[in-house]
C-alpha positions in Angstrom: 13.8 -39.9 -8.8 17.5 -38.7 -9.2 17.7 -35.7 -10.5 20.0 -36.8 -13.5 16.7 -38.7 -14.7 14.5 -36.0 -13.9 16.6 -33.6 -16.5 16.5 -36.5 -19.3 12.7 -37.3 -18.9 12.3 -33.3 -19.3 14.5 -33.3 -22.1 12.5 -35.4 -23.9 8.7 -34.1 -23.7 8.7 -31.4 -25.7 9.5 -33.3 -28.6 6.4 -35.9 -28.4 3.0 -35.5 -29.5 0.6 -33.2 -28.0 -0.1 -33.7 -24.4 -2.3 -36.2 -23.2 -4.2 -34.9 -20.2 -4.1 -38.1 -18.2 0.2 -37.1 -18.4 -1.2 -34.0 -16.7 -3.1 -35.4 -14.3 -0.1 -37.5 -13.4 2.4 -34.3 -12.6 -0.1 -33.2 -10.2 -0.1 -36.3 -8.4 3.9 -36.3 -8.0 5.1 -36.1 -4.9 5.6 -32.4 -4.5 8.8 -32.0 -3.9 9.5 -34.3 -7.2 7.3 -32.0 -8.7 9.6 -29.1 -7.8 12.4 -30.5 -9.0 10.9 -31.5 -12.2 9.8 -27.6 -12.6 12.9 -26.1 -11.2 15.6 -28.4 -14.0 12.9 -27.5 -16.5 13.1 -23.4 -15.7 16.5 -23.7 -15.9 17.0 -25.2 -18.9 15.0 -22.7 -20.9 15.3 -19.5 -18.4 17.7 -17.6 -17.1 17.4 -18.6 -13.0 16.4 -16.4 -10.0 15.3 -13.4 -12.8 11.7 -12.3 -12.7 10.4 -10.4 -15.1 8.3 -7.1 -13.9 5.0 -5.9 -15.3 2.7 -3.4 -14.5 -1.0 -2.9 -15.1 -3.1 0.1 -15.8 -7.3 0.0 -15.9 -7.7 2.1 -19.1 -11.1 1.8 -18.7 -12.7 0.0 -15.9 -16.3 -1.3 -14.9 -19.8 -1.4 -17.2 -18.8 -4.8 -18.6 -21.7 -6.8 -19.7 -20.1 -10.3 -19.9 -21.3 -12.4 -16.5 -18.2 -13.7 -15.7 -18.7 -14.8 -12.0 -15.4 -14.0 -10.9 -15.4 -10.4 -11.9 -16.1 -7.6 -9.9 -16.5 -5.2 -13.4 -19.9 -7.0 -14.8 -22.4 -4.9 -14.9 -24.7 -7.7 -13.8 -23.2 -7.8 -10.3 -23.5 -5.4 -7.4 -19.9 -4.6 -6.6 -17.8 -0.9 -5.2 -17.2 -0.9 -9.0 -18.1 2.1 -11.1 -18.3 2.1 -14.4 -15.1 4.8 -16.0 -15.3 6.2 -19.8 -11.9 5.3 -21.4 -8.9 7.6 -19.9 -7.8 9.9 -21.8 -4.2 9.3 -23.6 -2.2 11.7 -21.3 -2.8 10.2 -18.3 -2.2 6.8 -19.8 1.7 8.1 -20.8 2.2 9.6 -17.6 1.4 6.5 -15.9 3.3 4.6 -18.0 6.4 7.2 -17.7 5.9 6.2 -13.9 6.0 2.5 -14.4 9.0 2.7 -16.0 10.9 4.7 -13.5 9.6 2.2 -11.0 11.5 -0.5 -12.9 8.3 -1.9 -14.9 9.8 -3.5 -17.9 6.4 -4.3 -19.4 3.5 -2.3 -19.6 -0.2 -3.4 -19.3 -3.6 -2.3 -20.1 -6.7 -3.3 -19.5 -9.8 -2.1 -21.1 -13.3 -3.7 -19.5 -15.2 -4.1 -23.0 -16.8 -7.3 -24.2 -15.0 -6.5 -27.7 -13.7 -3.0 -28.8 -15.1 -0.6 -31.6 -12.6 0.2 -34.4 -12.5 3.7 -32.9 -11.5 2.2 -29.2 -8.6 0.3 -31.0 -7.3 3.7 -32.9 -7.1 5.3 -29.5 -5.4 2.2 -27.9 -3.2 2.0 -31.1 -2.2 5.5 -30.3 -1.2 4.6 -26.5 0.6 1.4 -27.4 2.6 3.7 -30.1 3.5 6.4 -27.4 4.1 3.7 -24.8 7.0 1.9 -27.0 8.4 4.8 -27.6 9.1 5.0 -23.6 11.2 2.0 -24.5 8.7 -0.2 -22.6 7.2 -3.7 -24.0 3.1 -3.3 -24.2 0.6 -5.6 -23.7 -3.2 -4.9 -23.8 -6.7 -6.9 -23.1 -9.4 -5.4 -24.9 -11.9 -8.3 -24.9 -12.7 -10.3 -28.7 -11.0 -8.5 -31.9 -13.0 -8.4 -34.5 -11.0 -9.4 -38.1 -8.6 -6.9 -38.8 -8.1 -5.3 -35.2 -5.3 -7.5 -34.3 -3.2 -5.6 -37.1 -4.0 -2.3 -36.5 -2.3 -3.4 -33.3 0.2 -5.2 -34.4 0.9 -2.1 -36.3 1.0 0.3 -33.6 3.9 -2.4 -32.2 2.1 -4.2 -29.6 4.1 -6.8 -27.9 1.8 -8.7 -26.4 -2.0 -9.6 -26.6 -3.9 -10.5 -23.4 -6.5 -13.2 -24.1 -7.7 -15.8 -20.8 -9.1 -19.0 -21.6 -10.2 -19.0 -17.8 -10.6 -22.9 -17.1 -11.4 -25.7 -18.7 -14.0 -26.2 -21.4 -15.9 -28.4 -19.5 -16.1 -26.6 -16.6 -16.4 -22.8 -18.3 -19.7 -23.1 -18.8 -20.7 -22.7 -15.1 -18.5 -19.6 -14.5 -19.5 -17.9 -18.3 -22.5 -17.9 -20.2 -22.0 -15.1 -23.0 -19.2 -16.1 -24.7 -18.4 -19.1 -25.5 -14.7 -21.2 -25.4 -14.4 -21.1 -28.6 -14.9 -17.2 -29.1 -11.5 -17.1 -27.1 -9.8 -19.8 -29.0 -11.1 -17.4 -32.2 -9.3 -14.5 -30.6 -6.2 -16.4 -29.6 -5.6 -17.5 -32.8 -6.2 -13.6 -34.8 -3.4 -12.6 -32.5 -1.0 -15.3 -33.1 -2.1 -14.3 -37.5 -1.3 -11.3 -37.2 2.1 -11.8 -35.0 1.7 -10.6 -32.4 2.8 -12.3 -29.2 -0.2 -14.0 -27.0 -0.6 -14.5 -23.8 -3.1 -16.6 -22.1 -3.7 -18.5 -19.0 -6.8 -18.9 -16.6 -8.2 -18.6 -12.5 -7.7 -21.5 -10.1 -10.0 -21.7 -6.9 -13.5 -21.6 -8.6 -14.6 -24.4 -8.1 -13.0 -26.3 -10.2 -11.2 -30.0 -9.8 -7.6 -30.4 -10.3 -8.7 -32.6 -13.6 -10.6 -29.1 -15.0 -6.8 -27.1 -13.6 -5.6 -30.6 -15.6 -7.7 -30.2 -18.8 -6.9 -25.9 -19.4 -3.5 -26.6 -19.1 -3.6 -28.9 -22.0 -5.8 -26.8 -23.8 -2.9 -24.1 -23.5 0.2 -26.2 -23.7 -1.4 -27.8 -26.5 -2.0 -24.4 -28.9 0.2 -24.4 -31.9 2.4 -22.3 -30.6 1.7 -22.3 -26.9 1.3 -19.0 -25.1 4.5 -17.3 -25.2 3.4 -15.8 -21.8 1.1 -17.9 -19.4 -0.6 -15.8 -16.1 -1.8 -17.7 -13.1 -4.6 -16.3 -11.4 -5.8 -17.2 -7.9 -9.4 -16.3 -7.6 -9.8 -12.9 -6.0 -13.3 -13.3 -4.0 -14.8 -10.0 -4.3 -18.1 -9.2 -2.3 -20.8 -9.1 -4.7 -20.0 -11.6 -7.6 -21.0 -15.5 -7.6 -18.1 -16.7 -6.3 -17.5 -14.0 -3.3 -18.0 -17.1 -0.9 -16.3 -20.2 -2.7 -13.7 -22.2 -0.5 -10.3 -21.6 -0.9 -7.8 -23.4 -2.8 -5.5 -25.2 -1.3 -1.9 -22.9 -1.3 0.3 -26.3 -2.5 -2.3 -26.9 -5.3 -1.7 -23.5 -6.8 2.5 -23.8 -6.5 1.1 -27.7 -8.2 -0.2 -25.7 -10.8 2.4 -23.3 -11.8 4.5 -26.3 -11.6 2.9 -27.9 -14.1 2.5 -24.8 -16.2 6.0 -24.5 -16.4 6.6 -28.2 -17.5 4.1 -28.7 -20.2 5.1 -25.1 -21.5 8.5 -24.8 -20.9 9.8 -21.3 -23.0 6.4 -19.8 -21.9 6.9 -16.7 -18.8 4.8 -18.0 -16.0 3.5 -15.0 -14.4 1.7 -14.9 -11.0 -1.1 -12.6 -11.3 -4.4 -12.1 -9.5 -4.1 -13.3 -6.0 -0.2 -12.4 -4.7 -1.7 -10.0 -2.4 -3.0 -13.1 -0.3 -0.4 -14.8 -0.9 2.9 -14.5 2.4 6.7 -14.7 1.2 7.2 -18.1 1.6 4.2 -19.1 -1.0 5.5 -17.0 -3.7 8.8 -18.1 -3.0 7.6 -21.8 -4.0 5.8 -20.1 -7.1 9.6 -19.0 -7.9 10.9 -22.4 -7.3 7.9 -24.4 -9.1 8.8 -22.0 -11.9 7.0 -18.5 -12.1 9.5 -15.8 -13.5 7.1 -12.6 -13.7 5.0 -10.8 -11.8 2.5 -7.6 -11.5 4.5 -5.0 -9.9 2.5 -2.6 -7.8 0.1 -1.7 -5.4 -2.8 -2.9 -7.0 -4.0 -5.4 -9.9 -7.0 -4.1 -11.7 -9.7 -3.9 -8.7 -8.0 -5.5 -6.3 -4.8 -5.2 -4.1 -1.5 -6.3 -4.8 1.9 -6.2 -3.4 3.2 -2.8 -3.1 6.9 -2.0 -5.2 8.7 -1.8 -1.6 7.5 -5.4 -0.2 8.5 -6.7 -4.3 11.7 -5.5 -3.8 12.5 -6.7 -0.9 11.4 -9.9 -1.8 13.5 -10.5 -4.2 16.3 -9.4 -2.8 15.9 -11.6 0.2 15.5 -14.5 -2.1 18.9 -13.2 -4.0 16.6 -12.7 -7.6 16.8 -9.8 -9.7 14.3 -7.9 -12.6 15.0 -9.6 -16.0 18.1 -7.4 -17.2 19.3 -6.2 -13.7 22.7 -7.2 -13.1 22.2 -8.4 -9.7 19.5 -8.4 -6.8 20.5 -4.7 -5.6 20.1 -3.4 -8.2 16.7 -4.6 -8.5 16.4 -3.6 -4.5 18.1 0.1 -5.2 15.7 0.6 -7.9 13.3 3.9 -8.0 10.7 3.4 -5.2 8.5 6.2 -6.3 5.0 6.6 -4.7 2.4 4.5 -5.6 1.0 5.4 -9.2 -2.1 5.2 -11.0 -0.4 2.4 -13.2 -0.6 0.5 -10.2 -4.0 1.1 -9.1 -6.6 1.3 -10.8 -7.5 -1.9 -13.6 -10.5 -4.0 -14.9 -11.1 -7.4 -13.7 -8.6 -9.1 -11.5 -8.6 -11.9 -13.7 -8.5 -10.5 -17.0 -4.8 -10.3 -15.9 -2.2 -10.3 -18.4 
């Protein structure tokens, strides 16, 4: 396929009907470097190239969960080197926060390990999202299912983003989660988007799961009126102690296949990698970049697990001639702060839960 006729055919999709999942199907089964290229004209067309946006996360309150999601190491219901935390207290969220940012985090993150939050948990997150924008950093926070109304007393405290997963596909969900159902996120997805507030959502490859269930929750996503205006794609962190501590690996290609096909079907979205860089060498994430990605976590660690460190990120990109979203160039992005590793970077709730 020329690449002339590759721009036209991805000129064209957006405007069609909603996507048909044997379509999907069918851009994982391109050739992969066609698939690439398809991915790269798209990003390009709707993104500003070689910029990556920079993110980091903060557990605000970690462990004690009693969902049974079998990929996370913060269930209660699993024996895992996770304790359960009480909430942090405010200060120590800002000053974390104040780190972040002088690391070069753009966006900040929280994560709160609750099956859904009490009105009082939402004033007190309310209060840090407040404080937090007033840094002059974007927020984004996942707190579990909001109840009606909570999504405006966020929206009100100037929350950016919302943090919602739907995981994997419906068919397959109910073999990873039993207590709460598909359409409990969907419910949750959509009191975000009411209230205005930006949503992001995405799901965990390397579960189990066939490329027609990666098929069938991207079309779920790409197919939400709006689509996520941010889309994370997890690789499944195998921590000792939950089901899937001893599931086979995905194959790498399959994952850059999937963030390739995230990019196409949702093409304004920010493809973020998430849970699972820290297994993942240079020249993997590099084809993450190419396929399409253009955000990542930035720190040592992602919730309860590891994650690049600041020093290796920066590098990175400056090998690969990229730069942070509203750097100038790739110094700068390399030049940047390189303080010591921060709370903001690692402590967090489920590695999936990843915003």
């Amino acid at each position: 396929m020329m690449a002339t006729e590759v721009a036209r055919h991805s000129l064209t999709r957006e405007t069609n009907s909603a996507w048909k999942l044997d379509d999907i199907v069918d851009l994982y089964e391109l050739p992969f470097m066609d698939l690439l290229l398809r991915a790269q004209v798209v990003h390009r067309q709707n993104h500003e190239p070689n910029t990556v946006q920079l993110s980091t996360l903060l557990s605000i309150k970690t462990g004690g969960c009693p969902e049974d999601c079998a990929y996370c190491p913060q269930s209660s219901r699993y024996n895992t080197q996770v304790e359960k935390e009480a909430l942090l207290p405010v200060q120590e969220v800002l000053e974390a926060a104040r780190r972040a940012k002088e690391n070069g985090a753009q966006r900040f993150c929280m994560g709160a390990a609750w099956r859904s939050p009490t009105a009082r948990q939402v004033d007190l997150v309310a209060e840090m999202v407040t404080a937090i924008k007033d840094m002059g950093l974007e927020t984004c926070v996942t707190l579990g299912m909001l109840k009606p109304g909570q999504a405006e007393m966020l929206r009100d405290a100037g929350l950016d983003y919302y943090n919602h997963n739907l995981d994997t596909s419906p068919e397959f969900y109910g073999t990873i989660i039993s207590t709460r159902t598909y359409q409990d996120r969907l419910d949750t997805l959509e009191r975000v988007r009411a209230a205005g507030i930006n949503v992001c959502s995405g799901g965990i490859v390397g579960m189990g799961e066939t490329r027609r269930d990666r098929a069938r929750l991207i079309q779920q996503l790409a197919n939400l009126s709006p689509y996520p205006d941010s889309v994370p794609v997890n690789n499944l962190v195998k921590v000792p102690g939950t089901p899937l501590a001893q599931g086979e690996d995905i194959d790498p290609f399959e994952f850059v296949r999937t963030v390739a096909v995230a990019r196409i079907t949702m093409p304004r979205a920010v493809v973020r990698l998430s849970a699972g860089r820290e297994e993942m060498d240079d020249s993997l994430q590099a084809l993450c970049f190419l396929a399409g990605a253009n955000s990542i976590f930035y720190g040592d660690q992602l919730l309860t697990t590891g994650n690049p460190n600041v020093i290796r990120d920066k590098q990175l990109l400056q090998r690969l001639g990229m730069s942070a979203t509203g750097s100038t160039s790739a110094s700068d992005t390399a030049e940047a702060t390189a303080s010591p590793a921060t709370k903001a970077s690692t402590d967090t709730p489920c590695p999936h839960t990843a915003l």
